[in-house]
SERO-983001 format. One record per residue (C-alpha): residue number from 0; residue in three letters; chain; x, y, z. Coordinates in Angstrom, 3 decimals, padded with zeros to 6 digits. Example, Ala and Ser with C-alpha at 12.3 -4.5 7.8 and 13.67 -1.06 7.14 Angstrom:
BEGIN
<pt><k>0</k><r>ALA</r><c>A</c><c1>012.300</c1><c2>-004.500</c2><c3>007.800</c3></pt>
<pt><k>1</k><r>SER</r><c>A</c><c1>013.670</c1><c2>-001.060</c2><c3>007.140</c3></pt>
***
This chain:
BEGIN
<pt><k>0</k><r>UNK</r><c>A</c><c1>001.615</c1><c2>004.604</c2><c3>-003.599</c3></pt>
<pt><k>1</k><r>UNK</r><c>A</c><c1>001.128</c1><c2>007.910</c2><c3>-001.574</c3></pt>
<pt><k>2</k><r>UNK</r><c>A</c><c1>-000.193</c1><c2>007.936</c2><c3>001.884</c3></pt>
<pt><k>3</k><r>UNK</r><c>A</c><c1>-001.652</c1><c2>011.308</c2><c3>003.048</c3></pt>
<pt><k>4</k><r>UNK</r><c>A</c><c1>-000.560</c1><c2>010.671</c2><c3>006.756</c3></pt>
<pt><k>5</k><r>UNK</r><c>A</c><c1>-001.878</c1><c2>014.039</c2><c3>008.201</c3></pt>
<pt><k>6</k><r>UNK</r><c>A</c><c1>-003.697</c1><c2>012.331</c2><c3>011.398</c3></pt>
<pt><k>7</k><r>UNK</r><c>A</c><c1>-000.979</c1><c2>009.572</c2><c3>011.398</c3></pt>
<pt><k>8</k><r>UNK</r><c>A</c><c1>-000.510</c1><c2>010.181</c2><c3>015.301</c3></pt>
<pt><k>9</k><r>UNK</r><c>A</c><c1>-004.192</c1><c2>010.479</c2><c3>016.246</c3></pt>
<pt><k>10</k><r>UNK</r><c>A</c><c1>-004.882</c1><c2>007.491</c2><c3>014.637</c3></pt>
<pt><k>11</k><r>UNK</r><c>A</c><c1>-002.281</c1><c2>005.463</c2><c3>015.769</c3></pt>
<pt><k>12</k><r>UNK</r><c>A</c><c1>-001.920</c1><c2>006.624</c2><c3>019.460</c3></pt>
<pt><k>13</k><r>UNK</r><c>A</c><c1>-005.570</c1><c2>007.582</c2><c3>020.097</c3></pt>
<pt><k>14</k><r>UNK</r><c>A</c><c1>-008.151</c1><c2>006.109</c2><c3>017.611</c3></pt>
<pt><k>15</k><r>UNK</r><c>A</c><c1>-007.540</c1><c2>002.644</c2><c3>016.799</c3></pt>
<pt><k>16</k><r>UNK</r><c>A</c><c1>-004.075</c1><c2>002.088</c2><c3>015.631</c3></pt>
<pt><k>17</k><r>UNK</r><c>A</c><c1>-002.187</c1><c2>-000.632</c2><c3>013.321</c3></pt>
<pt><k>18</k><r>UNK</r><c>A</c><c1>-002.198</c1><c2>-004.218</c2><c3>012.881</c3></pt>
<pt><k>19</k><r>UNK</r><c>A</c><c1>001.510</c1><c2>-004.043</c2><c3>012.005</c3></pt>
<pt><k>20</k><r>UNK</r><c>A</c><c1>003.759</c1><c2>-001.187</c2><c3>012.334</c3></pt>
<pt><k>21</k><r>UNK</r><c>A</c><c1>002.340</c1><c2>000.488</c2><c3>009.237</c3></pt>
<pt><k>22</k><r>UNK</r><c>A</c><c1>005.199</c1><c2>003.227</c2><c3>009.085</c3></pt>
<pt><k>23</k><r>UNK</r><c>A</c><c1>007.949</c1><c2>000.552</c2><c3>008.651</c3></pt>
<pt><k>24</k><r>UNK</r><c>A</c><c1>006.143</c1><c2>-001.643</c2><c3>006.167</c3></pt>
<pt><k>25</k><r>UNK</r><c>A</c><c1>004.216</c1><c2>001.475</c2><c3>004.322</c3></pt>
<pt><k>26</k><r>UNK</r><c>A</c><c1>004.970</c1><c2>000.441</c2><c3>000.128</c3></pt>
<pt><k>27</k><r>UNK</r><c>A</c><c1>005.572</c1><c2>004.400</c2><c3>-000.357</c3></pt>
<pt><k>28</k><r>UNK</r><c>A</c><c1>006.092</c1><c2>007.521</c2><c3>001.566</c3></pt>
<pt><k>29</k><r>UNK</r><c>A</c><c1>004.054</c1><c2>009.301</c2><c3>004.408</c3></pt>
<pt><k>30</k><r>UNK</r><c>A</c><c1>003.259</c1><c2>012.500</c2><c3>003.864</c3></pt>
<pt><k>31</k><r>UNK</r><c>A</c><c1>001.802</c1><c2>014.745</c2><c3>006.315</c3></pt>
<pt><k>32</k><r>UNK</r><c>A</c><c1>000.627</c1><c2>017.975</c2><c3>004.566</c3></pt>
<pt><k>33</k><r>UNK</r><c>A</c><c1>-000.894</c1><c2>018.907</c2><c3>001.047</c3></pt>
<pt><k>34</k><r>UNK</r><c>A</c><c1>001.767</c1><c2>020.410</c2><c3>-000.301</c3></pt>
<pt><k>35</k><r>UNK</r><c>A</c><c1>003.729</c1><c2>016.723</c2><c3>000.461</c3></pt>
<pt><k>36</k><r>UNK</r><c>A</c><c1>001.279</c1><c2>015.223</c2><c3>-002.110</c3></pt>
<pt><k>37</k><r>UNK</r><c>A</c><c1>001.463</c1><c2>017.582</c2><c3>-004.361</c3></pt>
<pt><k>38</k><r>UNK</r><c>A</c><c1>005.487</c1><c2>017.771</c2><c3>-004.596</c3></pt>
<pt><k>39</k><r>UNK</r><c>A</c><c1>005.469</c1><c2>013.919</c2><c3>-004.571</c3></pt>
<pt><k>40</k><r>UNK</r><c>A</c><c1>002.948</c1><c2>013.734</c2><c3>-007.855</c3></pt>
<pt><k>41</k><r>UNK</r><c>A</c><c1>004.714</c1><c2>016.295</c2><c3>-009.191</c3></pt>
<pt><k>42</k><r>UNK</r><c>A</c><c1>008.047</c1><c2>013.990</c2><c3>-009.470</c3></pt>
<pt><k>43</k><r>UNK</r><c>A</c><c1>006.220</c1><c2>010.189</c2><c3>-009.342</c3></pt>
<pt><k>44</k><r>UNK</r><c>A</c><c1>009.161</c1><c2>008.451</c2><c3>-010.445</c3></pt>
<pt><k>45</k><r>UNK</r><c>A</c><c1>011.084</c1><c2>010.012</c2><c3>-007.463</c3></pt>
<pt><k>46</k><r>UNK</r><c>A</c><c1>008.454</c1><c2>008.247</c2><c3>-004.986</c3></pt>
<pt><k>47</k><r>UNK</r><c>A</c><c1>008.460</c1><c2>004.676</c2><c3>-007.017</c3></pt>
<pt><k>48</k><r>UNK</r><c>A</c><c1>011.953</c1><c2>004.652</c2><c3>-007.083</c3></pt>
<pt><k>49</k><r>UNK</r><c>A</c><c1>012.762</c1><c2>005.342</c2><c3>-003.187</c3></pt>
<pt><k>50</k><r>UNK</r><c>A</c><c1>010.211</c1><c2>002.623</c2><c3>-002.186</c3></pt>
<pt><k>51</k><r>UNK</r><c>A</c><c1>010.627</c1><c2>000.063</c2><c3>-004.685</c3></pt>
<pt><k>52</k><r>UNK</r><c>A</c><c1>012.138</c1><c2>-002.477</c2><c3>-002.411</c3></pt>
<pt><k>53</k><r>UNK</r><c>A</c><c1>009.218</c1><c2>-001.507</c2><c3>000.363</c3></pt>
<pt><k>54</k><r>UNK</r><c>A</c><c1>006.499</c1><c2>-001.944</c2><c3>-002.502</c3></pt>
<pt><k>55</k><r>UNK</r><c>A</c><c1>007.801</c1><c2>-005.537</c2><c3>-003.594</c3></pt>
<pt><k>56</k><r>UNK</r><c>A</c><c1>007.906</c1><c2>-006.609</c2><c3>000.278</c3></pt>
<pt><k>57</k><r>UNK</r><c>A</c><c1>004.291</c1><c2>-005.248</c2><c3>000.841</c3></pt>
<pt><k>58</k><r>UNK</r><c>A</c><c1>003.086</c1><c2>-006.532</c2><c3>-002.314</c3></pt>
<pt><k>59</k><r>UNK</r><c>A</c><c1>005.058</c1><c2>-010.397</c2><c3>-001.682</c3></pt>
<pt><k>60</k><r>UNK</r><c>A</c><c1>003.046</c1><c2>-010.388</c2><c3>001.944</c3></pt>
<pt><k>61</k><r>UNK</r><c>A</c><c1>-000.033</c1><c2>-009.022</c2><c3>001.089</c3></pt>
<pt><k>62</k><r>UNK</r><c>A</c><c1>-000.652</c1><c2>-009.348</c2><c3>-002.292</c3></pt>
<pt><k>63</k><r>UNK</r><c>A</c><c1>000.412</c1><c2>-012.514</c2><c3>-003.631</c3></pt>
<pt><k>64</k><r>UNK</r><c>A</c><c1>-002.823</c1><c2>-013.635</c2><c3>-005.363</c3></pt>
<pt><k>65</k><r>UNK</r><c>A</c><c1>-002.623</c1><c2>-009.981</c2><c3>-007.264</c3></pt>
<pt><k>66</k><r>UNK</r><c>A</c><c1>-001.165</c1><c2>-011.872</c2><c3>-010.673</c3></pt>
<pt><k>67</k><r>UNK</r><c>A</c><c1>-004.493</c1><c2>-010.732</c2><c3>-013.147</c3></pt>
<pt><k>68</k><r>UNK</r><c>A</c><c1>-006.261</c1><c2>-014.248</c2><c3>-012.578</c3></pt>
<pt><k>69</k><r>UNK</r><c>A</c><c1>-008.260</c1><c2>-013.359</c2><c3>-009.593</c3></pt>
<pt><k>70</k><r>UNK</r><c>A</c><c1>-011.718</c1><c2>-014.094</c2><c3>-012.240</c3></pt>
<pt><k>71</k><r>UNK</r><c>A</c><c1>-010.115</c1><c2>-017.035</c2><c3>-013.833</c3></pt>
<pt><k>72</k><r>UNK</r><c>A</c><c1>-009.693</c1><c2>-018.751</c2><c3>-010.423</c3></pt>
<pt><k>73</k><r>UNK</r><c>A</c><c1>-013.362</c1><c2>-017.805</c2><c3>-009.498</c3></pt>
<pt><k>74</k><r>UNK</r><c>A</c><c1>-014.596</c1><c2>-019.391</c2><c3>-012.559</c3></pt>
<pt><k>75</k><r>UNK</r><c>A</c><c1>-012.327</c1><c2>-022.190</c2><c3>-012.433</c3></pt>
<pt><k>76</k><r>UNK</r><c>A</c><c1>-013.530</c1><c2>-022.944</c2><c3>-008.835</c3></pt>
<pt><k>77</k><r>UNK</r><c>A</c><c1>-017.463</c1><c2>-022.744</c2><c3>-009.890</c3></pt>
<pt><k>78</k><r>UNK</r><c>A</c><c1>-017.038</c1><c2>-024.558</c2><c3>-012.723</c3></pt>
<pt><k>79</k><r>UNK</r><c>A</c><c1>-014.774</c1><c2>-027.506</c2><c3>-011.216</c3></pt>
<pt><k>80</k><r>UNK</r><c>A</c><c1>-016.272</c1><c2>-027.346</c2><c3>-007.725</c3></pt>
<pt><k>81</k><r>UNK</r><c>A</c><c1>-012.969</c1><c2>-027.031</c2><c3>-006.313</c3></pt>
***
């Protein structure tokens, strides 16, 4: 994941900000500028590497039902009443 971070401060010190502190848990890089992005699509296996650890934290705390059997569960739960 790439975050285009170019109004990171606004939106953190003036708009709204963060539930949590978004630039220590972020699952990839910030970048601030265009020319960021582009260098880090240019080389994606660069970016995946550096934040693996960062992705699998962020994914373990907010993605845990992410497994590809969101639908089954849905259908399980309509058809069960569960």
């Amino acid at each position: 994941m790439l975050f285009h971070t170019y109004d990171l401060a606004h939106y953190r010190d003036t708009a709204r900000g963060f539930y949590a502190d978004f630039e220590a848990l972020a699952p990839g890089p910030l970048l601030s500028d265009t020319g960021a992005v582009a260098e880090a699509l240019a080389e994606p296996e660069s970016g995946a590497t550096a934040h693996a650890d960062a992705y699998a934290a962020f994914r373990a705390a907010y993605g845990d039902l992410d497994d590809g059997r969101a639908a089954a569960r849905v259908v399980d739960r309509l058809t069960t009443g569960c």
